[in-house]
ZAMARGU-4260 file (C-alpha; in steps of 0.2 Angstrom, whole numbers, plus 5000, padded with zeros to 4 digits):
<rodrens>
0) 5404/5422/5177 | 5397/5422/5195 | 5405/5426/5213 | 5415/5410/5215 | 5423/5413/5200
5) 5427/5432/5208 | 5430/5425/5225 | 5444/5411/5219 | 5449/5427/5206 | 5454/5436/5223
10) 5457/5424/5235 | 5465/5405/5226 | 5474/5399/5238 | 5460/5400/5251 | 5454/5384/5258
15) 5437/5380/5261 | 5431/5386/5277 | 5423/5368/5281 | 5443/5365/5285 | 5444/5378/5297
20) 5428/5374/5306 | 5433/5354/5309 | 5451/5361/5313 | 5445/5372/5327 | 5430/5362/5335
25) 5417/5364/5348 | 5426/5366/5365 | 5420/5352/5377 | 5416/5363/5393 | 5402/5360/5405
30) 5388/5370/5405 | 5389/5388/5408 | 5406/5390/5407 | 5412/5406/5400 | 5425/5408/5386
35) 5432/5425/5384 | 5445/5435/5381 | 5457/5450/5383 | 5460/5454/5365 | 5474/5472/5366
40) 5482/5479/5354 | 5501/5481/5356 | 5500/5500/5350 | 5504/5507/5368 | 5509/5507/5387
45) 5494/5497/5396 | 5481/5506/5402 | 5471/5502/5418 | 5454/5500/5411 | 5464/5484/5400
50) 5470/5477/5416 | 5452/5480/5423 | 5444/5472/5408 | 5458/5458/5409 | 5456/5454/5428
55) 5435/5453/5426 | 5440/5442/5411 | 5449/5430/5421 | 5438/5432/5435 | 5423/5427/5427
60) 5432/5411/5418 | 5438/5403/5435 | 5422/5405/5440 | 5412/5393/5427 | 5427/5383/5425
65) 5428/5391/5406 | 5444/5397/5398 | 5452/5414/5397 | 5465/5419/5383 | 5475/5432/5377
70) 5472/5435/5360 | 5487/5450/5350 | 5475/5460/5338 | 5491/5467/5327 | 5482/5469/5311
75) 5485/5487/5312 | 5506/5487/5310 | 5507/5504/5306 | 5502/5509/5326 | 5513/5494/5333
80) 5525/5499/5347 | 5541/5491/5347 | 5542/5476/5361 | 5522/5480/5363 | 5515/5463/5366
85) 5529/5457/5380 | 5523/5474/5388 | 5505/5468/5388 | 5512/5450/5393 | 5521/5455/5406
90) 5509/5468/5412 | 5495/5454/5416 | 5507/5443/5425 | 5513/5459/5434 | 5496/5457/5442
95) 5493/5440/5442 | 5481/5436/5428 | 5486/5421/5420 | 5479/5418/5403 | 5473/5399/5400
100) 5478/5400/5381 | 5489/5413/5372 | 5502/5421/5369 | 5515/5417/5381 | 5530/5430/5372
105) 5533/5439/5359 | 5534/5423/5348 | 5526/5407/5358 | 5509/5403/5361 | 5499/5389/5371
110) 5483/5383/5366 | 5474/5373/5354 | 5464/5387/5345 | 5479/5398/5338 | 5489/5407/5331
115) 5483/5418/5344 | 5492/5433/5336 | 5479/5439/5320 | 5493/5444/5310 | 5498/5426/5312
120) 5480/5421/5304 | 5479/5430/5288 | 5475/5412/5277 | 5461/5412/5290 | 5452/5429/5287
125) 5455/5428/5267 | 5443/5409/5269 | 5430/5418/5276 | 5430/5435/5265 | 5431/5424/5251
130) 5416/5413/5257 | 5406/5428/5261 | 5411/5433/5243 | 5405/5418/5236 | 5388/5422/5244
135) 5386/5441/5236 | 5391/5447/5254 | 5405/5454/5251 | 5416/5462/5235 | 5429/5472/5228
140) 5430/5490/5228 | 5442/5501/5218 | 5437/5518/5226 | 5455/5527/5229 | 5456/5538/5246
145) 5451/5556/5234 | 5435/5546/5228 | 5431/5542/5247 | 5435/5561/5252 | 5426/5568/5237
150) 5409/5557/5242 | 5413/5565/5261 | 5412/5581/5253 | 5397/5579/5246 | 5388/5571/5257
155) 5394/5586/5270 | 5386/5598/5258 | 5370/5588/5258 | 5370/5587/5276 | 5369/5568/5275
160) 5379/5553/5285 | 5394/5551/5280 | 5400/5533/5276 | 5403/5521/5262 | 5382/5514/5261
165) 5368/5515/5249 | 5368/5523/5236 | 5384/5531/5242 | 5393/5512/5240 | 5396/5514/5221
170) 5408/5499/5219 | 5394/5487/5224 | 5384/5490/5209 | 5397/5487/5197 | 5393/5467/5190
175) 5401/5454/5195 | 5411/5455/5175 | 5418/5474/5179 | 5424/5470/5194 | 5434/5454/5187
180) 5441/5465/5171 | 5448/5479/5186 | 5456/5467/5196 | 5463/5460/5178 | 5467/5477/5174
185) 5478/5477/5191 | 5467/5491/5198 | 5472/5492/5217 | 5458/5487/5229 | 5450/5483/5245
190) 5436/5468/5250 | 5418/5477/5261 | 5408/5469/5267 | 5388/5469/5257 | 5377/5477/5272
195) 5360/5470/5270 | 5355/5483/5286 | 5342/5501/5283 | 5346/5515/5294 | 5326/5516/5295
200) 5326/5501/5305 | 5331/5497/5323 | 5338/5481/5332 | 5335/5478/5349 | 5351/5471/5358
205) 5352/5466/5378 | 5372/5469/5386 | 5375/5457/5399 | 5377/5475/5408 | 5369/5489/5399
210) 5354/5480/5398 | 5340/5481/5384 | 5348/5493/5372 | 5340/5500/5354 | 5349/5505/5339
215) 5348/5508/5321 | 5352/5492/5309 | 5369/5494/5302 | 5369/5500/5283 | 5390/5502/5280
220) 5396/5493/5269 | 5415/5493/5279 | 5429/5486/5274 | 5434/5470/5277 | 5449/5465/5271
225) 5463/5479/5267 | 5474/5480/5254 | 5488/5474/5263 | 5478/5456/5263 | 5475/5461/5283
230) 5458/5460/5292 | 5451/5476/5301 | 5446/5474/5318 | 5428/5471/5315 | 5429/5457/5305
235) 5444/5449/5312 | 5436/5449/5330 | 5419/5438/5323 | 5431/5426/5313 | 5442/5424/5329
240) 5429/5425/5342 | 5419/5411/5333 | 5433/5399/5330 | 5439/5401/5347 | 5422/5398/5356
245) 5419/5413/5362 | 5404/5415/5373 | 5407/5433/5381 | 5416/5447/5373 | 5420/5458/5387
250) 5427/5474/5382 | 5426/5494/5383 | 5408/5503/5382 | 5415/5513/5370 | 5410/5498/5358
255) 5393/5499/5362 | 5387/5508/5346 | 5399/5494/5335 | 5384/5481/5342 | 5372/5481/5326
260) 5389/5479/5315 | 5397/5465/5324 | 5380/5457/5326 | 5378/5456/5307 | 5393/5450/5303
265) 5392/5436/5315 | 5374/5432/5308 | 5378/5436/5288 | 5394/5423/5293 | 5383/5410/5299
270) 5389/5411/5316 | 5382/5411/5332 | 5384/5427/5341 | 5395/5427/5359 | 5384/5439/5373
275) 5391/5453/5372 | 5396/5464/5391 | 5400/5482/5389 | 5410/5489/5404 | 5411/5506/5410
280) 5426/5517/5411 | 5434/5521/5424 | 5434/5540/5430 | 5441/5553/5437 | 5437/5570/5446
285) 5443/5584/5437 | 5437/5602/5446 | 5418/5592/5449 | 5416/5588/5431 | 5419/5570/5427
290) 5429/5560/5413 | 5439/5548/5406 | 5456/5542/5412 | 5467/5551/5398 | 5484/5542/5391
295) 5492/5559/5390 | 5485/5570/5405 | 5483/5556/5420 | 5498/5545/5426 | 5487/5532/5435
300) 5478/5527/5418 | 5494/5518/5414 | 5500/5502/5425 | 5517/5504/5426 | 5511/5517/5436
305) 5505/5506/5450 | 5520/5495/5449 | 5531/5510/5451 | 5526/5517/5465 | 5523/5497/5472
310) 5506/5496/5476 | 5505/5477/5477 | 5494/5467/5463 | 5484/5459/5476 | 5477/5479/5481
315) 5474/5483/5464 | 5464/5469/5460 | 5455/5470/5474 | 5454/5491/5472 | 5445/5485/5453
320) 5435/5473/5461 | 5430/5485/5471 | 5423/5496/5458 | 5416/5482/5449 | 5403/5475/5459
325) 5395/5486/5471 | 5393/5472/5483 | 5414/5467/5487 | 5414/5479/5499 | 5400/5471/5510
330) 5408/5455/5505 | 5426/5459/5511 | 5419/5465/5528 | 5411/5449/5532 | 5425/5439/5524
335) 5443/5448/5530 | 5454/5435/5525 | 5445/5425/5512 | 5455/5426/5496 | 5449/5436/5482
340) 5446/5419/5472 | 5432/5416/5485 | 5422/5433/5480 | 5406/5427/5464 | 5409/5442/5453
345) 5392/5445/5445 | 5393/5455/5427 | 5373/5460/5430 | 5380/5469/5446 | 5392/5481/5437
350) 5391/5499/5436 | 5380/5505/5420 | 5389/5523/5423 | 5410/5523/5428 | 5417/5521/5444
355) 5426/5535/5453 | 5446/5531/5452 | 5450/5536/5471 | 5469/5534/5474 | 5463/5535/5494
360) 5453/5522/5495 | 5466/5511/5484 | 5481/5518/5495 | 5471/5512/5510 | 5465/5493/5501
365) 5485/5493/5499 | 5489/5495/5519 | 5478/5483/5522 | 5482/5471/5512 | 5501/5472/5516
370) 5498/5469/5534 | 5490/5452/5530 | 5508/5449/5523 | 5521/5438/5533 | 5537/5446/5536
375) 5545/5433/5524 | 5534/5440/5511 | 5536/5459/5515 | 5555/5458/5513 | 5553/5448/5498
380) 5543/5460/5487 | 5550/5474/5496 | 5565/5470/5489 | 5560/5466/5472 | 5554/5482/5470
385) 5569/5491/5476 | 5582/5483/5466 | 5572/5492/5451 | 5568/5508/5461 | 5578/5514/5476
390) 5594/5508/5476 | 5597/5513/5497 | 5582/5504/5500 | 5592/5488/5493 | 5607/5491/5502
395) 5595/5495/5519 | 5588/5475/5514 | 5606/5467/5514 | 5606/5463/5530 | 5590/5451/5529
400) 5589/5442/5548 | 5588/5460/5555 | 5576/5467/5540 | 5563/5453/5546 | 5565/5456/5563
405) 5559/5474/5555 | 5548/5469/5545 | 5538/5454/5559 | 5533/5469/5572 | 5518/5469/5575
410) 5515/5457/5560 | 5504/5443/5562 | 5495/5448/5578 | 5473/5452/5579 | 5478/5471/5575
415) 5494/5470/5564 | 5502/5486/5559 | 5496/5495/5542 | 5508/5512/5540 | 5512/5502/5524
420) 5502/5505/5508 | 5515/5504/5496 | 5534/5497/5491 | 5540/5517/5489 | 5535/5519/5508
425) 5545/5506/5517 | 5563/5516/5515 | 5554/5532/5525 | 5544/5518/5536 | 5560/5508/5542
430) 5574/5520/5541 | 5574/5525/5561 | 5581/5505/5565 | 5596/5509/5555 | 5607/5516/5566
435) 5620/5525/5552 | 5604/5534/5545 | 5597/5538/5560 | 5613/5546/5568 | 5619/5553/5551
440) 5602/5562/5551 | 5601/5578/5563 | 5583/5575/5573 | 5569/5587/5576 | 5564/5577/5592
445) 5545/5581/5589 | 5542/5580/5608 | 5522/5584/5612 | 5515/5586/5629 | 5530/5587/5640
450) 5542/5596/5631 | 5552/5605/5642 | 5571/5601/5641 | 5577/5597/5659 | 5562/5587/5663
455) 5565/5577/5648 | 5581/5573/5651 | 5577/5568/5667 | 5566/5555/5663 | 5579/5548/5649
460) 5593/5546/5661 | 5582/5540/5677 | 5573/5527/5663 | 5591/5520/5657 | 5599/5519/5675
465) 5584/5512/5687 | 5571/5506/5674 | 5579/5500/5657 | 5580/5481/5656 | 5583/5473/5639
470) 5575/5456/5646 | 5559/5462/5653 | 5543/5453/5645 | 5531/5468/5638 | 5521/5468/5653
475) 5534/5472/5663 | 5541/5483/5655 | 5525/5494/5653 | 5524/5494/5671 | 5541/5501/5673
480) 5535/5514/5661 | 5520/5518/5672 | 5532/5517/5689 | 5544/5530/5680 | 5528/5540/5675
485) 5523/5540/5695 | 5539/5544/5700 | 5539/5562/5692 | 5520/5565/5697 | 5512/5559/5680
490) 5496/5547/5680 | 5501/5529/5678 | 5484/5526/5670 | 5476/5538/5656 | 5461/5534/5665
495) 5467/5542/5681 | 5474/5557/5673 | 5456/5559/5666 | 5446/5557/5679 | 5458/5570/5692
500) 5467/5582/5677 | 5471/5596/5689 | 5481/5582/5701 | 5493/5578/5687 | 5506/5586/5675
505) 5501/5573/5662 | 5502/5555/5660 | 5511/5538/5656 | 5506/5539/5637 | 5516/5557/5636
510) 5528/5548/5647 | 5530/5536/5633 | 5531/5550/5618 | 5547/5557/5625 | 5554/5539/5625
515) 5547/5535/5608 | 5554/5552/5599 | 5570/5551/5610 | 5571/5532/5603 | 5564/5535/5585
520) 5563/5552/5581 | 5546/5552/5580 | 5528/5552/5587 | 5517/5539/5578 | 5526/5522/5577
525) 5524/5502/5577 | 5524/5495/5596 | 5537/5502/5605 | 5542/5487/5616 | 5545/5476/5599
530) 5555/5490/5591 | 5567/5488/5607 | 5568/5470/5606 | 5574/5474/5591 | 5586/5488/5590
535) 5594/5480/5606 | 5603/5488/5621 | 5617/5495/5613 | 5609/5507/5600 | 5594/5510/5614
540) 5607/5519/5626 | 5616/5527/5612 | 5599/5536/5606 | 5593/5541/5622 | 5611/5549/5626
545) 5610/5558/5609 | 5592/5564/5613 | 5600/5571/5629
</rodrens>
């Protein structure tokens, strides 16, 4: 008896892997166009270092003109969260990565190179296990879970490695004859993987980002196939990544020290290894020490967190861009309003060490971004968010001509408005133009320089009876502002008031604050002359009278 007859002893029904190989050819892409992949498990909310691997991913695919799939590794069912792959589904196109190939819900796919979910390819792995059984690479092995924990025991006590390897691997001695009689004998097993590697002996390895990197050969003899017929992650990911024409796996550095194992499956299949790019985590601050964004401790490590509080897709992105290449930033000041699809990612320009995650700097990408926005587009997404998450922001929306006229001041203009950074602060932003909150709300009246009560009423009644005009252009309107401001000994121009303090009480921009916080309530607000044009003549007189 010899391996084949073993390998068709475990494994009949397989078919030879020359069918898999013609099934799944050689894509036809031009040179250096990059294959890869965003390859989650559905065990779990999505975390942002998935969403940053996925975007870099996709980036780097539209780039080459290459292809970019989403591939369900499932193998392990018993950490499966319920409704776990339409999370991920929906979490990408949340943020605008569109996948090429894969997965498109819970049960459809597009592409030429599935099933994309590994669960779904189960015939496929049991080819390859069985080829590599065929060639002495790989066997059964009977150890039950109390053998494995009494050869950790006593490799603990000799102060060795553990692992399943050497002369610790004792199911890869047996001939090929005993191992045919236990399977006969219905003796419960798993398929390893036969590692040809010495700890003794180092491989040198160059990451796309890591650079030259060193480590010991790979001596485990891991497990392969489980006994539930299902791949494990290693040897699933070469199968896949091979027969899908995968040139770049781009994933967490945390793989780094799984390079020597994947690289000798890859070369012990026969298959031609993809480059491999490890990226670094993102970070966070915590008391000047820093770590890894935690699942359990950190809400921003999870994307629904992002889409909670609204921060729009097109900040994230380019907040991750951000932190991917050092060089965006110089980029993004020479190019304001170039789309992000115009930025060359580079993958030799990422970070060796993680990026910072600064919610400030993300906040402020966000405020940006949204005044680049049309008003059209504002109300849209504004609203969208709030008929998940604020249900007075909706009805505030209803009216939708007036909520554009809101939403277009100082919109669109060389210096457009920016005290948006998120959905969640638009109700707080745009509750003062509402007249039944405004009125329903008792005012502080935050006046600043000239804040004594008689004068400021003064200036309210003389500015509705001589110098209110609802159909004044801006300019003249200002310089009513600066004729009332004369009119009560106050500088018409800063400049004046600057240059002769001690001739004047104070000046037309103080002038202006008692208007702005008798109108609004507040000190710091879009361009008063638009907000007029849009509250109208009506609710303008009611709110000074109030004031006064």
């Amino acid at each position: 008896m010899d391996y084949k007859d073993l390998a068709n002893l475990i494994f009949p029904d397989s078919k030879d892997i020359k069918y898999y190989e013609e099934k799944y050819p050689k894509r036809n892409l031009n040179d250096g166009a990059i294959v890869t992949r965003y390859a989650p498990s559905p065990t779990g909310f999505m975390h942002i270092g998935g969403l940053y691997q996925a975007l870099i991913a996709k980036k780097l695919t539209s780039q080459t003109d290459g292809v970019f799939f989403l591939r369900i590794e499932d193998t392990d069912q018993k950490r499966e969260v319920e409704n776990g792959v339409i999370e991920i589904i929906n979490s990408l196109k949340d943020f605008k990565i569109e996948a090429d190939e894969g997965m498109t819900s819970e049960n459809t796919e597009t592409g030429d190179y599935g099933p994309y979910k590994q669960s779904e390819r189960k015939d496929i792995y049991q080819a390859y296990a069985k080829y590599l059984i065929e060639q002495g690479k790989a066997y059964p092995c009977f150890c039950s879970t109390d053998d494995l924990d009494e050869t950790r025991n006593k490799q603990e006590a000799a102060k060795v490695r553990t692992g399943y390897y050497g002369v610790w691997a004792k199911c890869r001695n047996y001939t090929v004859e005993e191992m045919i009689e236990k399977i006969k004998n219905g003796e419960p097993y798993v398929v390893r993987f036969k590692s040809p590697g010495r700890e003794d002996r180092k491989i040198k390895h160059k990451d796309v980002i890591k650079g030259n990197v060193e480590f010991p050969e790979n001596d485990q003899d891991i497990i392969i196939i489980k006994s539930d017929g299902l791949p494990t992650y290693h040897f699933a990911h070469a199968v896949d990544d091979h027969l899908m024409g995968t040139t770049h796996v781009i994933r967490g550095d945390e793989w780094l020290s799984s390079v020597p194992l994947h690289l000798q499956l890859f070369y012990e299949l026969g298959f031609k290894a993809p480059k491999y790019a490890h990226i670094a985590p993102i970070m966070k601050n915590d008391n000047g020490n820093k770590r890894k964004l935690s699942k359990r401790k950190d809400p921003e490590a999870a994307v629904s967190y992002y889409e909670e509080l609204g921060i729009p897709a097109e900040a994230v992105n380019e907040y991750l861009l951000n932190i991917a290449n050092s060089n965006f930033e110089n980029w993004r000041r020479q190019n304001k309003d170039k789309d992000l699809s115009e930025f060359d990612l580079q993958l030799n320009k990422m970070s060796v060490s993680g990026a910072l995650f600064d919610m400030v700097k993300l906040l402020d990408i966000g405020k940006t971004v949204i005044s680049k926005f049309t008003a059209e587009k504002v109300y849209e997404e504004s609203l969208n968010w709030a008929k998940k998450h604020d249900v007075e922001l909706t009805k505030m929306l209803e009216d939708k001509e007036y909520a554009l006229k809101i939403f277009g001041i100082e919109r669109g203009n060389a210096k457009p408005r920016k005290d948006i950074a998120k959905w969640s602060d638009v109700k707080e932003n745009i509750e003062y133009m509402y007249d039944y909150l405004f009125f329903a709300k008792e005012q502080e009246y935050p006046y600043q320089v000239i804040n004594d009560k008689e004068e400021i009423e003064k200036i309210l009644n003389l500015y509705i009876e001589k110098y209110y005009d609802d159909t004044d252009d801006k300019q003249t309107w200002f310089n009513k502002i600066k004729d009332l401001a004369g009119e009560f000994g106050y500088a018409k121009e800063v400049k004046e008031f600057k240059a002769n303090p001690d001739m004047y009480k104070a000046h037309v921009g103080d002038v202006s604050t008692v208007l702005r916080v008798a109108l609004t309530g507040r000190t710091n607000t879009p361009d008063m002359y638009e907000i007029m044009q849009v509250l109208g003549k009506e609710s303008i007189i009611k709110r000074f009278k109030v004031a006064i």
